[in-house]
N, C-alpha and C positions, 0 to 999 in steps of 0.2 A: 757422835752417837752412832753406834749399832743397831739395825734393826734386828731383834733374835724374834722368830716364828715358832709358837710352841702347838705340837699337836698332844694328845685330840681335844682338850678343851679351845684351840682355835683363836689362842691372843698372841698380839706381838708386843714386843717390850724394846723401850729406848733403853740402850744399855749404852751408859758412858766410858770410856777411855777407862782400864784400870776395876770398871764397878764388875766383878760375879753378874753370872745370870742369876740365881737364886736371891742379891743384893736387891737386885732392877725389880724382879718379881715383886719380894714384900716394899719397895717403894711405891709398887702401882698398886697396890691393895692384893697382892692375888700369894698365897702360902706356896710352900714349897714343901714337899714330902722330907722329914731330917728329923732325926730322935736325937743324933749328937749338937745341933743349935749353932749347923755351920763349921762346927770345928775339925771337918774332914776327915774323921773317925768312923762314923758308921755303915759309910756307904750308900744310903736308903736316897740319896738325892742323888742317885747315877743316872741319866740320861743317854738318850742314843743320840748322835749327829745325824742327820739325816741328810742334809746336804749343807753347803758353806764347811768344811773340815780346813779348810785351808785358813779361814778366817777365823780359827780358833789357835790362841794364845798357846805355847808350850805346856806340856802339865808339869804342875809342879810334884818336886821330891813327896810330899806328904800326899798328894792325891796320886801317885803312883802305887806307892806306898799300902796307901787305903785298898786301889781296885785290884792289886795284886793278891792281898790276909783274905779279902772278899771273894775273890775268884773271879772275877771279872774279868774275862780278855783282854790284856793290854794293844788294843787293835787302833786306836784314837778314835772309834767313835763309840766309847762308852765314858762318859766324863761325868765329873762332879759337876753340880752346877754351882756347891756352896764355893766351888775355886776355878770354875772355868770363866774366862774373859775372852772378848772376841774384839775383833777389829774389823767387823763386815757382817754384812748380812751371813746368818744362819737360822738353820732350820732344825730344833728341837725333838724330839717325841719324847712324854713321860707323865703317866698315866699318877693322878692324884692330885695335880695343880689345881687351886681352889682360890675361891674368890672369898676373902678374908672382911671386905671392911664395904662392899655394895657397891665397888667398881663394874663396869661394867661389856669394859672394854680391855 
């Protein structure tokens, strides 16, 4: 397990070998900002790295793909979260994370 830090709602998420940040998120109760439902289309779930970039997984072809049509800087710290995976601690920003089901951590 990964520890991922998301600001500014201020949670950290156990993220397992292989599981998406965005995955780990709606397992702990908390939404993730996505109109496309994950399917690395519409971009709306980009996030910035903030620190840990090392500890983030290659991006794949489709999430390149996606922040490229989008305009998003291909820099590696603007990632999807519905296809980024990490292997180490990282540190998040992405403004709309929301508490889904009265978690509270």
């Amino acid at each position: 397990m990964s520890l991922v830090h998301v600001d500014p709602i201020g949670i950290d998420l156990e993220v397992a070998a292989g599981q998406t940040v965005m995955a780990a998120a709606r397992a702990a109760g908390y939404g993730w900002p996505t109109v496309c439902d994950a399917s690395a289309s519409c971009g709306t779930c980009v996030s910035i790295v903030k620190d840990g970039i090392d500890n983030c997984a290659e991006m794949p072809d489709d999430e390149r793909e996606t922040l490229a049509r989008t305009l998003v800087p291909l820099d590696g710290q603007r990632r999807l979260a519905c296809r980024l995976t990490v292997n180490g601690p990282v540190t998040l920003s992405k403004r709309g994370v929301h508490v889904t089901d009265g978690s509270s951590s």
